[in-house]
N, C-alpha and C positions, 0 to 999 in steps of 0.2 A: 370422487373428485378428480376432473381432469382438466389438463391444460393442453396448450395455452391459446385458448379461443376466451377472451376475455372481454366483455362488453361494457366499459366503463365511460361513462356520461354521454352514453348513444352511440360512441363509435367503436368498430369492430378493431381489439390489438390483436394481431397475427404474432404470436408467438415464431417467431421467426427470424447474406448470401455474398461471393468472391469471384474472381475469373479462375477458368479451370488453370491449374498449374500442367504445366507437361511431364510424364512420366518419365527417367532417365533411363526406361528398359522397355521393351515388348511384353506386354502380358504375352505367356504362350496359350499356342490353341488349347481352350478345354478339353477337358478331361471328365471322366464319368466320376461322381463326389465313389470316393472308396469309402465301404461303411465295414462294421466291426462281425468280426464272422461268424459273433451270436446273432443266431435266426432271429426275426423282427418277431414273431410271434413270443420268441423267447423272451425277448427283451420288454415287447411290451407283460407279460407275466413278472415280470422281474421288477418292473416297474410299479406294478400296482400290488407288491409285498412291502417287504422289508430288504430285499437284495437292493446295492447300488445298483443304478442299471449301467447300463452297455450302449453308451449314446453314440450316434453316426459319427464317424469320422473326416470331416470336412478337409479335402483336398486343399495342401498347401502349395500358392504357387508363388515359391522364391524370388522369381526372376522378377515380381512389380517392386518397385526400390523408387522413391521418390522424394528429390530433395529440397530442403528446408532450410533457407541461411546458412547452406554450408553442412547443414547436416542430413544422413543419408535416411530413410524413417521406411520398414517394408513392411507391405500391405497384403500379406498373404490371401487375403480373403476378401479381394477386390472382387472376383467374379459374381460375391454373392449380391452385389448392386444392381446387378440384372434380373429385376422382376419376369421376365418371361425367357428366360432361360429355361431350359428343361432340367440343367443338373441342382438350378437352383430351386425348383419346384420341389425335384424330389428330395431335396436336403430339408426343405418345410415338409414333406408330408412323414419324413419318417421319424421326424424331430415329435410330429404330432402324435405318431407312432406310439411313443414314450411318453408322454407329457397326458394328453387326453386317459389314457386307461387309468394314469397315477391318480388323476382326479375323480373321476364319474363312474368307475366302477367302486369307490369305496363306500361302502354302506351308509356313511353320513354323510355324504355328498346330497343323497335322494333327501336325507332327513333336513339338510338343512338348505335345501331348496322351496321344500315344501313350505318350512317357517318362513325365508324371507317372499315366497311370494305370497303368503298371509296378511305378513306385516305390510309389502309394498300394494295391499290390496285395500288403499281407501281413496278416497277423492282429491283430487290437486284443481288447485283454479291460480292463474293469473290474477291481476290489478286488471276491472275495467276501464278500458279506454274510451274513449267517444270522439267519433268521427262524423262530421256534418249531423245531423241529425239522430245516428243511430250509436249505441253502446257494443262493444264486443269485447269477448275474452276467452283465452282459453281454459279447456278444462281436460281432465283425462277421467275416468270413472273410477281408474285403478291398476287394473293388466293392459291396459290400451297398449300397443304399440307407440302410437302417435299422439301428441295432444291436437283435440280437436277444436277449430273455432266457431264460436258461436256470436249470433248476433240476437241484436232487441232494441224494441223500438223506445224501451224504457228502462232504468233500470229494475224495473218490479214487474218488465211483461215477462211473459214467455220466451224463453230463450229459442231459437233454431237456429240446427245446423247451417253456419256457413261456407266453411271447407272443412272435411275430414280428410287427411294425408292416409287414414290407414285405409281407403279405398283404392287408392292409386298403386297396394300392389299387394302379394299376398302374405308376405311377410315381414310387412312393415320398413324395409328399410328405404323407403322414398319420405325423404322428411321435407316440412315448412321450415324456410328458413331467410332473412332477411328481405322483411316484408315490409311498403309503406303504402299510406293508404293519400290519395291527392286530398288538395286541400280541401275541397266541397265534400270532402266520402263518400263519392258516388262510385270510384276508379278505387281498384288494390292491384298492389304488383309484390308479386310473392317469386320468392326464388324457392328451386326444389333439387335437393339433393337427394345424391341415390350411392346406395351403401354407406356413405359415413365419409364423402369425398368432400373437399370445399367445394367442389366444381358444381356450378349452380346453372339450371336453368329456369328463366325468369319469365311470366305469364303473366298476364291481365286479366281481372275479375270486374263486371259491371256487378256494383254491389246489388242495384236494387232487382237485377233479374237472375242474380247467381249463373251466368253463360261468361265462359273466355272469352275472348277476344282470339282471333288464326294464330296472330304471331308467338313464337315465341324467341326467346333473347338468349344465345349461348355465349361459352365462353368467359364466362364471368367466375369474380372468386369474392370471396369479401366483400360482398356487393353490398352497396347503400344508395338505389334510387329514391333522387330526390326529384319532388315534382314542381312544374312552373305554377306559379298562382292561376294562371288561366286554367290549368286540371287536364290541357291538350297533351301533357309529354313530360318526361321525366330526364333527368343526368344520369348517368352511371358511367363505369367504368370496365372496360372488358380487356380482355390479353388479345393476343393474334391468331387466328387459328393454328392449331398446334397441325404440324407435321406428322405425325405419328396418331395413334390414342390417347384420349383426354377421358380417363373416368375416373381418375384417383390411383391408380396400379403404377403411374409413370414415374420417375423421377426426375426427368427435367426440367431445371431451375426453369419458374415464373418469371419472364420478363417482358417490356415495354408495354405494359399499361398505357390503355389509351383514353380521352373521356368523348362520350359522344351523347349526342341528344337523342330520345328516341321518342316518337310522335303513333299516339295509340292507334291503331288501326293500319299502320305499315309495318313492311316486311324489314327484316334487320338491315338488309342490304340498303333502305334508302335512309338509315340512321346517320346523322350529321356528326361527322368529328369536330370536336370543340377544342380539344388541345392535346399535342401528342409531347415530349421530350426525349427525342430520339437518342441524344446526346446523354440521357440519364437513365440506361435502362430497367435500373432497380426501382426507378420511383414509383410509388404507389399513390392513386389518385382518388382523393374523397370528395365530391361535390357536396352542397349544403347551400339551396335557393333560401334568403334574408326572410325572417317573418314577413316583412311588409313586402314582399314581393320582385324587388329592385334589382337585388344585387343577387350573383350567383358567386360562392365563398369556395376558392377552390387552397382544402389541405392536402400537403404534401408531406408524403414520408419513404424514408428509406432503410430505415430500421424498426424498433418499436421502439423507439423513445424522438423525441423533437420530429419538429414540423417544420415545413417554411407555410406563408399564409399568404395567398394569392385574392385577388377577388375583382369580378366582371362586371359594369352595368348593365343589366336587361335589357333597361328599355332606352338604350341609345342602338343596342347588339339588333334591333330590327324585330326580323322574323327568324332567327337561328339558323341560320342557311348556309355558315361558314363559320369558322374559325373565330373565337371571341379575341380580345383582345385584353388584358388583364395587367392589373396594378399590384406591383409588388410589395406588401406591406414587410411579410418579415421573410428574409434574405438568406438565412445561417438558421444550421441545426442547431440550436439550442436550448431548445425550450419546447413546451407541450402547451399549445390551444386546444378550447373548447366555446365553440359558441352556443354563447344564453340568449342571447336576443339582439336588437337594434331598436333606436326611436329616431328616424328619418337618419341620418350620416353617423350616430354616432355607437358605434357596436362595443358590449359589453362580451368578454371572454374570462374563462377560468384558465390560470395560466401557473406554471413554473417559475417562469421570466422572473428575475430576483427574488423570489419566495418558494423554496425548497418546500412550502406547506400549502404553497396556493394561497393564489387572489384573487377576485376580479379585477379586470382593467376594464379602462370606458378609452378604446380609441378613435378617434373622427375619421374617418374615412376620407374626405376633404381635405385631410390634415394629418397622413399617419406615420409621420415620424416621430420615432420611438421618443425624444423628447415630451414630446405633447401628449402623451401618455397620461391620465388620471385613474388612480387608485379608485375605485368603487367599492370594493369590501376587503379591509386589509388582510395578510398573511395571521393565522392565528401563531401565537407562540407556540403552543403542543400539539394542536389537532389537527389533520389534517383534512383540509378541502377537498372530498371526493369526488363530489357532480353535484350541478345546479342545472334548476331548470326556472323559466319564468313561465307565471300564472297570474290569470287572474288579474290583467294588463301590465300591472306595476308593481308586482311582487315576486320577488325569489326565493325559491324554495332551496335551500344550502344541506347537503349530505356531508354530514365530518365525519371523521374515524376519531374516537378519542379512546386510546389504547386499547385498541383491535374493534371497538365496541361501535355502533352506528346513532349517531346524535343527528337531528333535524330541525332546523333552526329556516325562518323566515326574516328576510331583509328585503326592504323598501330599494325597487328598482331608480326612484329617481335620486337618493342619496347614499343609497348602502344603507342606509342604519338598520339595527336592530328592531325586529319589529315582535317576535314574539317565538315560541320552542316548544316543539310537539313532545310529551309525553312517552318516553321510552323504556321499557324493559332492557335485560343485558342481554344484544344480542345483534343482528342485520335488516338493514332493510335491504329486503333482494328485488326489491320490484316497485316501479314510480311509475305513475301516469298521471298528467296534467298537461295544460296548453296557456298560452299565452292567453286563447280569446274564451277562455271559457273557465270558471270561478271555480268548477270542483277537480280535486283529486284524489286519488288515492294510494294508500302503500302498502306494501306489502313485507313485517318483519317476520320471521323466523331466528329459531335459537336454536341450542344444541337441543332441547327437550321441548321446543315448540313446535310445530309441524305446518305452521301457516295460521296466520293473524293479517286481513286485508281488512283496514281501515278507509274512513271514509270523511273527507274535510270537504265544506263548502265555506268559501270567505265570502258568496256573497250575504249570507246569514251573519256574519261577523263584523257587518257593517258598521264603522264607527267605533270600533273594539279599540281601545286604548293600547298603545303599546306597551310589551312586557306581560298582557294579560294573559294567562293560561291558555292556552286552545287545547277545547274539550272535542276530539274525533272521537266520531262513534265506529263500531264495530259494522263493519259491510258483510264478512262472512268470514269465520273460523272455520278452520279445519279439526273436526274430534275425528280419533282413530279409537276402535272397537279393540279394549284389552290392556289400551296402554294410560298406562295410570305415570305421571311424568313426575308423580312427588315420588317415587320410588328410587329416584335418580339423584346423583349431586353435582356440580360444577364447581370446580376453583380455578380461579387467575392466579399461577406464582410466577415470579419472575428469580430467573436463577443467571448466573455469570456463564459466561462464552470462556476460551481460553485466555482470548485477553484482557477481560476483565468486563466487555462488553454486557450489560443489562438485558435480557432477553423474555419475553411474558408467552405463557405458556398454559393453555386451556386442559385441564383432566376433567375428564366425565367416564363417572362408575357408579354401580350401586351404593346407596346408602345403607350404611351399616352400622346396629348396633355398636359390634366393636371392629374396627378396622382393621380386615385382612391384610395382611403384609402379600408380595412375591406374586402377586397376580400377572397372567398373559395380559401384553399391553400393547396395543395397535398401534406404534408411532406413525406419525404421517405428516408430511413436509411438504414442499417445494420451493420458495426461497430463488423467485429470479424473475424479473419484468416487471418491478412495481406492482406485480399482485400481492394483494392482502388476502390473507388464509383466516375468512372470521369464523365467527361461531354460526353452523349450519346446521340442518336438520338430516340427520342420515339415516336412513331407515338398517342400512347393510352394518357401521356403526354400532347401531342398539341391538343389532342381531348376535355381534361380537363378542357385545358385554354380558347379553344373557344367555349366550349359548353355552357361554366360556366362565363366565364370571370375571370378565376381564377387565382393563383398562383403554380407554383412548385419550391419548397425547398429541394435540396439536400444537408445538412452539411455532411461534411468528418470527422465523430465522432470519435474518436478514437476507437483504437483495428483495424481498417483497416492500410494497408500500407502505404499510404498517405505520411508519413512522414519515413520510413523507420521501423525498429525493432523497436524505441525508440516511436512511434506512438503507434504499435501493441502492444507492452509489458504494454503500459501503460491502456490498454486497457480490458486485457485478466487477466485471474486465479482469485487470490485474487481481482485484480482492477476493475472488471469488471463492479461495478457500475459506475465509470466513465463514462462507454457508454452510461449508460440511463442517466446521469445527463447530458452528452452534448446534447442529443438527447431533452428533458425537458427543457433545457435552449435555444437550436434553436427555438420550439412552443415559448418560453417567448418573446424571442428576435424579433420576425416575431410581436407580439403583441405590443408592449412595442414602436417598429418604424414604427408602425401605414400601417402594411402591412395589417391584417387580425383581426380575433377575434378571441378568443378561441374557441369559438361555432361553427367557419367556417374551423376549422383545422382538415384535415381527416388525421390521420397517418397510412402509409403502409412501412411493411417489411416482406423478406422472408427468409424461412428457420433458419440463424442466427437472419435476421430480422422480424421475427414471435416473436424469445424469444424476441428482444429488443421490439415490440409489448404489447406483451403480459407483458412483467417485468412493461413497463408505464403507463399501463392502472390501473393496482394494486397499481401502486407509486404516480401516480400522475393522476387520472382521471379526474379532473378538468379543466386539459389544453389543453383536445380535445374533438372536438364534435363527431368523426368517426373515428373505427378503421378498420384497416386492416390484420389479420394476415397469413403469407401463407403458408402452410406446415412448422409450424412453431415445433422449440425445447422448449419445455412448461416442459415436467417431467425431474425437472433438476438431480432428487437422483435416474434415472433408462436407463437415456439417454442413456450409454454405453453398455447396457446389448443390445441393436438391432440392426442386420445388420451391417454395419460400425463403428456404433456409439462410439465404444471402444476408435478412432481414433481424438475424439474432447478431448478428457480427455486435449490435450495439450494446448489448451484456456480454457477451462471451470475449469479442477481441477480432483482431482483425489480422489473419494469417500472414497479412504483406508485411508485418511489423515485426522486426525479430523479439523483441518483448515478450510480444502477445502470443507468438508460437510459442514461446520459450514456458512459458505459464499454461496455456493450454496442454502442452504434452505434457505437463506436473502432473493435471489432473484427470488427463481422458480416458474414461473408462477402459475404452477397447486398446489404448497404450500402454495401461498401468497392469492388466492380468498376470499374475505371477503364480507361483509353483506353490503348495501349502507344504512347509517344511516337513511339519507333523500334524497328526491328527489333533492336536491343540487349536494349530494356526490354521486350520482348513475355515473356507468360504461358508458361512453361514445357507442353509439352504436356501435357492433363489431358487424365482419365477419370473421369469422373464414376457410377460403380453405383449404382443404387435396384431396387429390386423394389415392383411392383404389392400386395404383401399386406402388406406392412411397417407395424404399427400401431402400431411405439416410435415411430421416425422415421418420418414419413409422409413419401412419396415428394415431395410439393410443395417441400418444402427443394431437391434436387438442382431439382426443375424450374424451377422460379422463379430459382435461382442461375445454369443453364448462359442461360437466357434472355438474364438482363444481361450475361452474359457475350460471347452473341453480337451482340447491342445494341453490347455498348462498343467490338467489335474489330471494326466493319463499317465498312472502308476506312481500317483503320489500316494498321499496317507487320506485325501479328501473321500468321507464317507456320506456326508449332506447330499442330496439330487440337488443338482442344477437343470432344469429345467426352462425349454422353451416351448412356448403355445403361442400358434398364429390362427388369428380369429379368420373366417369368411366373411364376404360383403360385410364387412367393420370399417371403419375408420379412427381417427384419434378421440371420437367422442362425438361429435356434436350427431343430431339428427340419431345417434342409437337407438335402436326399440327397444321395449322394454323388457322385451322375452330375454334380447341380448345381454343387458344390464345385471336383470337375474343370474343367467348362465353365468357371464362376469364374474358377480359378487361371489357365486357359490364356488367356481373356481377358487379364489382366492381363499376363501372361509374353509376348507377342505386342505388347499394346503397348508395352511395353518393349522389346524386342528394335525392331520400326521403328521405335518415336522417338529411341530414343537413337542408334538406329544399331551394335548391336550384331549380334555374329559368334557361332552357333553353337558349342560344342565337338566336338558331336557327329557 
């Protein structure tokens, strides 16, 4: 599980900036990294026993000092922010040195590679979708690197390849990625990344002859082309060309987003700009052309939470040949839209806007001060409104979370009401397709013991169905896996207290047992920040864990996730954000305390966001775990904004210009808070620390800079745990990964786990 590329009701959240501050000192000229005078062979020997090893010793350069409200804050290991530095290369290659032997030469490494690429060897399919005429979906067979897509002319014909991503390179790391298809489905525009980078480029497929189209589309990140109803041209949004290299390796901040038209069969150069904000350079630009064709819906955002809501007449705007001109509906961050649909001026949205749990609004276009506002499906008291989409012309299809768990409910587009509630097991639906002009859908749930259930609704068949009546979906295609028998396994929700008193619910999944083993190894796993909700998922690396180990897995729904709506998130994020690591400290206690595990047996893993919750625990409290995990994690919490995206987290984390919010951020930032282990009592839980080389959410400088002080502060203490760092190639923070990489990933981790904790095979 990684963050924070998170796809909630169609739009892409960028886990994710500030003006650079000026340094009050000269970095001096580099210097060659001085490393420790055991020979690297030696070391890595040393490393893949039982000796601590002998980690490089990372060049400190005193003299960067940079101030803060007054206060002085030094950054020794500023240089390692230079991806193409040569001293910083070789501080990753000899980190790797140590790190890679500790893993894959130990004889359970190969053993339990081999199990998880068994287990991850069955079939995965998507929710079919249907575009003009034809049906598509993805599927992977098993080891694919890529999932491939397929098309049919029915849903019972013959499937054939439409795009295969794992032909476009040899090792899979060119992936499909922010794809739409025009509205007739003759046209598809598929964006393609390469090593695991956001940086996207965008290509045209004529569906019915499978041939591109010349052009293709750079520069883009978070792309979402949207097409004109005419099927001629598409919106999107691109940055500027970059001055330097743009493949994911850079670290300078994304800005001035600009939106432009672009017309199939031209070259980029003769793309139309439709709106720039020079004056706003963090803003990030989402186009979204109205079902009916009219209106072009331009969101805006600058963080990952609130929007402003802009939107252009078509067909007054001509031929698109310049600059639109656009009606400002909503003005101030404060709130999150999502549009469901429109019926001529009057557009329906899922929103925040006074319902911390989500509503729809019905606002007129004609008419769109927030006064004249109508309530369309009110705010639920406990559950949350996760995405809606309209189907079927006049009906909405409504995704709730109702304590962590995923519930599906239909209401009538022309009054909100209740119209009738799909049939659920405890568990997610991770996959929706439907349309407005067309009567079928499908879903797609999964659990922690299900591996994939895609059902199948048509309401034209339900013609005249009373409301409140049952709706009977049938089964489109399950997923069996060959060995795994799922009644062998058990699930509980408990909900235990926080430190202050706060309610907290909390998924364990283990074998079942006769009689219940107490003090099992136990996979804690978090993250806890961006209104994401951590539900019940299907892991294959997970069930490898528990049966490899006899282990436990512990997912709490800590706060700062959605879970519980805005009131969840808020309590979670800026100033609060220790709450997250006190829920997440008080889970370990609680798994202890009810005779689940021990302290010594608790490995904690999180990514991205949960890398910093990681990394903040290990500093707060290292006593309550025997193994850490941290993955592409956010550790420099006073520079975070200054790379890439990063400008765009300022909305959870805090905002550097504010003395508060530095004052709170240096509480808890990893790479500030590394300290000295007194005694071999108080030493740092064994950590692993994963980054990859192309990662342009999180730039790899975070882990680097953090494992550095780390090694700094334990040099000739009592700390006898490896700390450990491993930097992947052609990787990035997740998305687009192949699957070879996934594997290697997982077994890394499973390995170290297995020798730090001191853990015994099953198998």
């Amino acid at each position: 599980m990684l963050g924070p590329l998170i796809v909630r009701s169609g739009r892409i959240l960028t886990h994710l900036r500030l003006p650079l501050r000026r340094s009050v000192s000269v970095p001096s000229v580099l210097r060659r990294t001085k490393y420790s005078r055991l020979a690297m062979p030696e070391a890595a020997a040393a490393a893949s026993g039982n000796k601590v090893p002998q980690y490089p010793e990372a060049r400190r350069d005193d003299s960067v000092v940079e101030e803060f409200h007054g206060v002085k804050i030094a950054d020794p290991y500023r240089w390692l922010e230079d991806p193409d530095a040569e001293e910083t290369r070789e501080y990753v290659e000899r980190q790797n040195e140590i790190s890679k032997p500790f893993l894959d030469t130990c004889p359970e490494w190969k053993k339990l590679n081999e199990k998880l690429r068994k287990r991850w060897n069955y079939p995965k399919y998507s929710c079919p979708f249907k575009h003009g005429n034809k049906y598509f979906f993805f599927m992977n067979t098993g080891l694919q690197n890529q999932d491939v897509l397929y098309i049919q002319d029915t849903l019972n014909g013959e499937p054939k390849v439409f795009l295969d991503p794992n032909t476009l390179s040899t090792d899979g790391t060119i992936a499909l990625v922010g794809s739409r298809f025009s509205d007739d489905g003759r046209l598809y525009a598929y964006g393609l990344s390469q090593s695991g980078s956001d940086w996207t480029k965008l290509k045209i497929r004529d569906v019915e002859t499978g041939e591109d189209f010349p052009e293709t589309i750079e520069h883009t990140k978070f792309v979402t082309a949207s097409w004109t109803k005419d099927n001629k041209g598409f919106f999107y949004a691109r940055y500027p060309a970059a001055d330097g290299k743009a493949d994911g390796s850079e670290t300078a901040a994304n800005e001035n987003q600009k939106l432009y038209y672009h017309r199939v069969g031209d070259s980029q150069d003769k793309d139309v700009l439709i709106a720039e904000f020079p004056e706003e350079p963090s803003w990030r630009l989402m186009p979204e052309v109205s079902d009916c064709g009219k209106y072009l819906l331009l969101f805006i955002m600058k963080g990952c939470k609130d929007m402003l809501l802009y939107f252009a007449n078509l067909e007054k705007a001509g031929n698109l040949s310049t600059k639109l001109d656009f009606v400002k509906v909503v003005t101030e961050f404060d709130s999150d839209y999502d549009y469901v649909t429109n019926e001529n001026s009057i557009f329906s949205f899922r929103t925040n806007k006074g319902a911390p749990n989500y509503r729809i609004v019905n606002i007129d276009f004609d008419e769109p001060a927030l006064d004249n506002w109508k309530t369309l499906v009110a705010e639920h008291p406990k559950n949350v409104l996760d995405w809606t989409t309209c189907v079927n012309k006049d009906r909405i299809v409504l995704g709730y979370i109702d304590d962590v768990k995923s519930m599906l409910q239909v209401h009538s587009l022309a009054d909100g009401s209740f119209v009738s509630k799909f049939p659920l097991d405890i568990g997610t639906v991770v996959g929706f397709s439907g349309k407005k002009k067309y009567s079928e859908i499908f879903y797609h749930f999964v659990s922690f013991l299900t591996p994939g259930i895609i059902y199948h609704y048509d309401f034209a068949t339900a013609a005249g169905q009373d409301a409140g009546t049952p709706v009977d979906p049938t089964i489109f295609r399950e997923v069996k896996i060959e060995d795994f028998d799922n009644s062998q396994y058990t699930v509980e929700q408990i909900f235990y207290h926080s430190k202050d008193g706060e309610k907290v619910p909390m998924f364990i999944v283990q074998r079942k047992e006769q009689e219940r083993k107490e003090h099992k190894p136990c996979l804690l796993y978090g993250y806890g920040g961006f209104n994401i909700c951590v539900q019940p998922s299907f892991s294959i690396t997970g069930l490898v864990f528990i049966d490899s180990f006899d282990g436990i897995l512990a997912y709490p729904n800590i706060r700062g996730g959605g879970e519980y709506g805005e009131r969840w998130h808020n309590a979670g994020r800026l100033l609060k954000k220790q709450n997250v690591f006190d829920d997440f400290q008080h889970a370990a206690q609680y798994l202890v305390e009810h005779g689940y595990t021990r302290h010594e047996k608790i490995a904690i893993q999180g990514g991205s966001n949960g890398g910093l919750l990681v990394g903040a625990c290990i500093n707060q409290r290292p006593d309550l775990f025997g193994a850490a995990i941290a993955q592409v994690g956010v550790l420099d919490m006073l520079r975070f904004h200054k790379f890439t995206i990063g400008r765009a987290w300022v909305s959870d984390y805090g905002d550097m210009d504010e003395k508060e919010h530095f004052e709170n951020l240096l509480r808890y930032s990893p790479l500030h808070n590394v300290r000295r282990p007194a005694s071999e009592k108080e030493q740092y839980p064994a950590t692993l620390v994963l980054t990859a080389d192309h990662d342009d959410r999180v730039s790899p400088l975070h882990s680097l800079k953090f494992v550095a002080a780390l090694h700094h502060a334990i040099n000739g203490s009592e700390q006898r745990n490896p700390l450990l760092l491993r930097v992947y190639s052609k990787a990035g923070h997740g998305m687009g990964k192949p699957t070879a990489k996934k594997i290697e990933e997982a077994t890394d981790i499973l390995t170290f786990m297995f020798k730090t904790l001191g853990l015994k095979l099953t198998f």
